[in-house]
C-alpha positions in Angstrom: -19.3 13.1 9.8 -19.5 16.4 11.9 -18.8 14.0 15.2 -15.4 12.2 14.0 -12.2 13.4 13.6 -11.2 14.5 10.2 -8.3 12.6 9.5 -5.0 13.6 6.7 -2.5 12.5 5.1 0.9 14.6 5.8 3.1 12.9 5.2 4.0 10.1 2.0 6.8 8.3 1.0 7.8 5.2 -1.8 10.7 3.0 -2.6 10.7 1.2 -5.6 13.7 -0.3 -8.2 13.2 2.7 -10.3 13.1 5.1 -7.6 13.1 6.6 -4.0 11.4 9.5 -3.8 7.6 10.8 -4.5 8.8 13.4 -7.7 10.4 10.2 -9.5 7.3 8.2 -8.5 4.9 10.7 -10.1 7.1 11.0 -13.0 7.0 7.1 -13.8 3.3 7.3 -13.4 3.1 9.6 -15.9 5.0 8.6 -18.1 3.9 4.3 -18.4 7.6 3.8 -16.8 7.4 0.0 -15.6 9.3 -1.6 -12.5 7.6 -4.8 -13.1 10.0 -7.4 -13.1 12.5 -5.4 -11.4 14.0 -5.9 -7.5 15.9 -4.1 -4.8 19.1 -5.4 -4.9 20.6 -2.2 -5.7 19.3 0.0 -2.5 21.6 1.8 -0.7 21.3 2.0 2.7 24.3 4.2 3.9 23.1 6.5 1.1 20.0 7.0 2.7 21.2 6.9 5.9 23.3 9.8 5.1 20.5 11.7 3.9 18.2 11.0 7.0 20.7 11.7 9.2 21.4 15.2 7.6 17.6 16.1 8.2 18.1 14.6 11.7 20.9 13.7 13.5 18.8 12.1 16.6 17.0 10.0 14.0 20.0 9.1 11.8 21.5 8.1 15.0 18.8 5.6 16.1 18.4 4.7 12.4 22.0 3.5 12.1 21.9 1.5 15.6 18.8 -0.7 14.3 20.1 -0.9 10.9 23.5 -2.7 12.1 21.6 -6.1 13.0 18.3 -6.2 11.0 17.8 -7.1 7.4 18.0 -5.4 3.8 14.2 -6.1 3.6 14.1 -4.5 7.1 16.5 -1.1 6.1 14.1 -0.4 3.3 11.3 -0.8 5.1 13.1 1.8 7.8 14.7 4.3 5.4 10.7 4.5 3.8 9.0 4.9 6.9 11.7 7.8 8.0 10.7 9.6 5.0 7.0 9.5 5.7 7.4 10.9 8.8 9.7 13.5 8.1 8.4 16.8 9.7 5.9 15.6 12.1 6.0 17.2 15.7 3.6 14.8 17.7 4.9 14.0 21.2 5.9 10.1 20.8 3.3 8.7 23.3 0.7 10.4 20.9 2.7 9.3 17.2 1.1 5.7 17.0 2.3 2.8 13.9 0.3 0.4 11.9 2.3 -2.2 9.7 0.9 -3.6 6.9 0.7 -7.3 6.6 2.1 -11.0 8.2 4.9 -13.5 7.4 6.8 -10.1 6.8 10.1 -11.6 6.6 9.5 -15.0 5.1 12.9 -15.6 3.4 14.6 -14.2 6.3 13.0 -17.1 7.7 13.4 -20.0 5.6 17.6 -18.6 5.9 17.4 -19.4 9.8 15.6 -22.6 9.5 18.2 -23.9 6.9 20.8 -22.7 9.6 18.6 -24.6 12.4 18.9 -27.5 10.4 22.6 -27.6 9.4 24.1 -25.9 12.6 21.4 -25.5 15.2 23.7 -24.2 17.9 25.1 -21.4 14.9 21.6 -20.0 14.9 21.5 -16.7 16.7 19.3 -16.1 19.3 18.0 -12.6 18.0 15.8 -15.6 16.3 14.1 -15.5 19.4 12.6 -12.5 18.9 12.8 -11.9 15.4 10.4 -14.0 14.2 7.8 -12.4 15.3 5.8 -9.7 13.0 5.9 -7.3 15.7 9.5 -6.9 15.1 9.0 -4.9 11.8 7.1 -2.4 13.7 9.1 -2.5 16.6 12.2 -1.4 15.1 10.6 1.5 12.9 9.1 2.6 16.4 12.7 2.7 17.9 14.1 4.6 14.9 11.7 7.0 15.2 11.2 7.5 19.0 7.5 6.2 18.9 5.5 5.3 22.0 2.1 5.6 21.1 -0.1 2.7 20.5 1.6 0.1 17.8 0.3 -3.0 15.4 0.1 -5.0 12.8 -2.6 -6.2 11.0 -2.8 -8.7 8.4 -5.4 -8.7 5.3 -3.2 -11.1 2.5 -2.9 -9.0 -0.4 -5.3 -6.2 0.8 -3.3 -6.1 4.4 -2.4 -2.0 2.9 -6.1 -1.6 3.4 -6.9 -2.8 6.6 -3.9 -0.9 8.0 -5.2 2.6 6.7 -8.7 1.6 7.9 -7.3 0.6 11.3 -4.7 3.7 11.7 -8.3 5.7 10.6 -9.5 4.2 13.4 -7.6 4.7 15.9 -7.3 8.2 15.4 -10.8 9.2 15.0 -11.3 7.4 18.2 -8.7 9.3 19.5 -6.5 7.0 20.2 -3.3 8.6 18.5 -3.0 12.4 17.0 -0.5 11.0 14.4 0.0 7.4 12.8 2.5 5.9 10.5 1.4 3.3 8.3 3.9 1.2 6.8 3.8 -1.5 4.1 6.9 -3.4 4.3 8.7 -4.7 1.5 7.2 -7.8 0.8 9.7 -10.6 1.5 9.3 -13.9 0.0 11.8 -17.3 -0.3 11.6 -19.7 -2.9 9.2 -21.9 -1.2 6.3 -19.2 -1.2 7.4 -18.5 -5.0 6.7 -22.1 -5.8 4.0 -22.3 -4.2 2.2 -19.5 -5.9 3.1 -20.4 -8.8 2.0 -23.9 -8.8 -1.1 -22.7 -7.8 -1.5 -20.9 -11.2 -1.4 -17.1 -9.6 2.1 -16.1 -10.8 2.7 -14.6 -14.7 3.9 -17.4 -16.6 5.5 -14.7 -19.1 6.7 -12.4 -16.2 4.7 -9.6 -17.5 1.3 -8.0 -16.2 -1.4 -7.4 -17.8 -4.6 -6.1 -15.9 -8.0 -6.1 -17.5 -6.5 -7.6 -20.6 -7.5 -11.2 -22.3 -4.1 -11.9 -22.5 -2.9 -11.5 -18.7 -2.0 -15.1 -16.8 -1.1 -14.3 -13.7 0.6 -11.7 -11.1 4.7 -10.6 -11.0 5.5 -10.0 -7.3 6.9 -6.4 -6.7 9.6 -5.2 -4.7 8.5 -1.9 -3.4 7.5 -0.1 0.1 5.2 2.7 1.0 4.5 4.3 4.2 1.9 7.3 4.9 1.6 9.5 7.9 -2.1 9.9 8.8 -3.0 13.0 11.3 -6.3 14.2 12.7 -7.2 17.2 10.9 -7.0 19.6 13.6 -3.5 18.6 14.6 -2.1 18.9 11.5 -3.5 22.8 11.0 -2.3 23.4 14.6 1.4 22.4 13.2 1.2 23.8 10.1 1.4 20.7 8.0 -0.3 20.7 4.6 -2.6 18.1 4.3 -2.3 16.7 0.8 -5.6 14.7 0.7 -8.5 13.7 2.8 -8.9 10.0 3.9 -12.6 9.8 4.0 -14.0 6.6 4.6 -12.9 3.1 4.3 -14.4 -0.3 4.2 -13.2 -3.9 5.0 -15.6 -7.0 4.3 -15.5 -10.7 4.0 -17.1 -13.3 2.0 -17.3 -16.1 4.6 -14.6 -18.4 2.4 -11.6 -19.3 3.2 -9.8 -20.6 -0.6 -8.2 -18.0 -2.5 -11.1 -17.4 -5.3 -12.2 -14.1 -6.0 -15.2 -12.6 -4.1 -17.4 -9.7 -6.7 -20.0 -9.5 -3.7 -17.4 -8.8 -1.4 -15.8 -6.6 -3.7 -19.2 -5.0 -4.5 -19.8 -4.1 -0.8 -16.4 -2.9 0.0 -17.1 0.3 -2.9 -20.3 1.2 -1.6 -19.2 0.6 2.2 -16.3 2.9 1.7 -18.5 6.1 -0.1 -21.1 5.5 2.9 -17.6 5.5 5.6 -17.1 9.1 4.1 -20.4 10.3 3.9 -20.2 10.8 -0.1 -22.5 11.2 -3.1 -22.4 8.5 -5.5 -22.0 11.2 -8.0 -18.7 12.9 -5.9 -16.7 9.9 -7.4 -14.1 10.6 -10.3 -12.2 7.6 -10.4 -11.0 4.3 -9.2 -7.6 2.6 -8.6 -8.1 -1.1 -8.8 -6.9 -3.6 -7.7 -6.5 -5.8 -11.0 -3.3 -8.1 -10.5 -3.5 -9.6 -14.0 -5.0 -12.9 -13.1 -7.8 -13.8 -14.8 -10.5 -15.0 -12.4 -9.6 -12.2 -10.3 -9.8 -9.4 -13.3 -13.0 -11.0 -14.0 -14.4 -10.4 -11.0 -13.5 -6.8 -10.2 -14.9 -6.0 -13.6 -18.2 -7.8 -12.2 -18.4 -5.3 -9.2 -17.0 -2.9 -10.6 -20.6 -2.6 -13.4 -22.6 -3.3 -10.4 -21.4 -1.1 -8.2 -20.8 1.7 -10.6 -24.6 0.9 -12.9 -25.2 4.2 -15.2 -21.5 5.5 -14.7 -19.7 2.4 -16.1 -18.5 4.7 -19.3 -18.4 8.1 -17.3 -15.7 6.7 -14.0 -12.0 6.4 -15.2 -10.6 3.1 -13.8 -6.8 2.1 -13.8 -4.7 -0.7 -12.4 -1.4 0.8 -10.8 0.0 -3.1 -10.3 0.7 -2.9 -14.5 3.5 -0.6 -13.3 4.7 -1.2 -10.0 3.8 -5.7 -9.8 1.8 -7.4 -6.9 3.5 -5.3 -3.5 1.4 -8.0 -1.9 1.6 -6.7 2.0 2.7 -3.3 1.1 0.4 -2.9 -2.3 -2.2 -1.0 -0.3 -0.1 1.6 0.6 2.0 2.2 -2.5 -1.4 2.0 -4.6 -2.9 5.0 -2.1 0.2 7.1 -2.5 0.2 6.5 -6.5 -3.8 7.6 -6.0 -3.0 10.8 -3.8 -0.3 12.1 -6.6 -2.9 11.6 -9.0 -5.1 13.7 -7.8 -2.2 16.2 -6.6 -1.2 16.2 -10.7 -4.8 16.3 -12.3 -3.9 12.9 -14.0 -4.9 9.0 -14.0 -1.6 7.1 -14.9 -1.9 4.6 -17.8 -2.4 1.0 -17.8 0.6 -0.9 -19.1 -0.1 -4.1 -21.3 -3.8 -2.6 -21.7 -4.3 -3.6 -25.3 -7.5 -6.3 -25.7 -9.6 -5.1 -22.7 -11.9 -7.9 -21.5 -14.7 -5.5 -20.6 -15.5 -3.0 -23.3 -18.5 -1.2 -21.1 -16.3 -0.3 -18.1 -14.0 3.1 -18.7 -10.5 1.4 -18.3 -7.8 3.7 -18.7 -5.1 2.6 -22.1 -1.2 2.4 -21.9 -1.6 6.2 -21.8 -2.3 8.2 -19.3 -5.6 11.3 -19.1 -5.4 14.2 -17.8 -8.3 13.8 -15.6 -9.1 15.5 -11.8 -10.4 13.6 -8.8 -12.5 15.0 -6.3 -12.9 11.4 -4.8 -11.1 8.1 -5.7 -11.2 4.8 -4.5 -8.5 2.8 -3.9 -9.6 -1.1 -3.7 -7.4 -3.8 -2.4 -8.7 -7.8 -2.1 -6.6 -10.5 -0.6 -7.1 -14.3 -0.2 -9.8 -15.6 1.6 -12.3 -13.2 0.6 -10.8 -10.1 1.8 -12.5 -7.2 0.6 -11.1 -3.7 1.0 -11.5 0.2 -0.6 -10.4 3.2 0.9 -12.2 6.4 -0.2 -9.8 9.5 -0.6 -11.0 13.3 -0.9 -8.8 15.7 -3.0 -8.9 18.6 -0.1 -7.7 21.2 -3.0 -10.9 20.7 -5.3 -12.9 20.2 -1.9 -11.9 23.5 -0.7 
């Protein structure tokens, strides 16, 4: 570890139905508060304009030139990211971006293909250019002045993941000093809706219920997250309090491409991610997972999770933050991190919602109610579709120190 950049997060921020800022966030946590089921249609965008442009009258400015043409989906994702990155100094050609995720703006989409086939010559020709997943990032790197290197990357459901582990990356490489990594609010038309859902992965009661012999199925959520990673160093020069460590990560496959569950894959991922950050298997106080309340999938986590934890299956606290927030799909990664790092800020591990008739009695699964509980180290695990297998490992720099 002595050889590679230490790298921090400085910088957090959340949007969600129920809220849009990290205090709210933590207090919903705490308190079991559920946005499951619940959209975005109310966000206000000149509201939050207002308020970035307040803290920054350059950035407002830019902020309200790429708002005027883009998408709600694409304002929220904006106003997040502008949050996250509130305070940070790095000259732009250093300040790199990672977006979370592919087929970002899918309903946006399916709108200009409708208008393509009703009134081609009505379609506009920002289409052109639109389209492309690169857009997303493009435009948060315009609001924000940002000419350091810029992606995105694409992991399914664990694409939050793979963009930590490749903003980690790039600056212990030393690519960038500072990255934003953005999980956009995950856009999706009918089509992908009924598709899901005739595949058997959606909640047929619209309800969540990770771990639990009664969940069937996944509710989409409506939120965003964006973090702001820096090298360690950096962020002391600068003065920025670093409000946890991200130590190692992992990202695996299981050579299939169908959308079953993977416990191998899942298996590897955990201990891939402790060896990433150079832990001890006994450093480790709890585990965010990434339970979405389908069955199979439930199952399986709970089969790597006893392998991969063995003797500690009753001592490591284990909780599933999608009970509260729903499937972020692209951006569930990030939110799930951000949920994790406030956790360990508070001293707490957030309750399970729906957690009545746990279908594995050996494992420590946190209850409706939340502990009181501190973290030294968590992992936050992510898994997508064709056995994508993800964890991030996250030190708790307070108890560290």
């Amino acid at each position: 570890m002595s050889d590679r950049r230490r790298v921090v997060v400085t910088g957090m921020a959340v949007t969600t139905p129920d809220c849009a800022d990290l205090a709210t966030f933590e207090t919903n946590l705490r308190d079991g508060r559920s946005c499951v089921g619940k959209t975005l249609e109310g966000f206000d965008w000149d509201r939050r304009l207002a308020a970035i442009t307040a803290r920054d009258p350059a950035v407002g400015q830019r902020a309200r030139r790429v708002g005027r043409t883009t998408s709600r989906t694409l304002r929220i994702t904006v106003a997040t990211a502008i949050e996250a990155a509130t305070g940070a100094s790095c000259t732009p050609e250093d300040f790199g971006i990672v977006v979370a995720g592919s087929n970002l703006q899918l309903d946006r989409a399916a709108q200009a293909q409708e208008k393509f086939r009703t009134a081609p010559a009505y379609l506009s020709p920002r289409y052109g250019y639109e389209f492309y997943d690169t857009n997303v990032m493009a435009v948060v790197a315009e609001a924000l002045d940002m000419r350091g290197p810029g992606l995105t990357v694409g992991g399914a459901s664990a694409s939050g993941n793979v963009a930590i582990a490749t903003a980690l990356d790039l600056i212990r490489c030393g690519r960038a000093t500072s990255c934003l990594v953005v999980g956009p609010f995950p856009e999706l038309s009918a089509m992908e809706r009924h598709a899901l859902n005739a595949m058997g992965a959606l909640s047929r009661t619209g309800q969540c219920h990770p771990f639990d012999r009664s969940a069937n199925g996944f509710v989409p959520g409506e939120v965003c997250g964006a973090v702001l990673l820096e090298c360690a160093e950096a962020a002391v020069v600068r003065g920025a309090p670093a409000m946890a460590e991200i130590a190692g990560t992992c990202c695996v496959l299981g050579a299939n491409h169908l959308p079953g569950p993977d416990a191998d894959g899942e298996y590897r991922a955990m201990v891939g991610a402790l060896r990433d950050a150079g832990a001890a298997f006994s450093d480790l106080d709890g585990i965010s997972a990434h339970a979405t309340g389908t069955p199979a999938g439930d199952t399986a986590e709970c089969d790597a999770l006893r392998r991969f934890l063995g003797e500690r299956c009753a001592d490591v606290p284990i909780n599933a933050p999608k009970s509260l927030i729903g499937h972020g799909l692209q951006a569930a990664g990030i939110v799930e991190l951000i949920a994790l790092v406030l956790q360990m800020q508070g001293g707490f591990m957030h309750g399970t919602a729906g957690l009545t008739n746990p279908i594995a009695d050996d494992l420590r699964l946190v209850g409706p109610v939340m502990i009181e509980h501190r973290i030294r180290l968590g992992l936050s695990n992510s898994f997508g579709f064709g056995s994508i297998g993800t964890s991030i490992a996250v030190r708790n720099l307070e108890i560290a120190a």
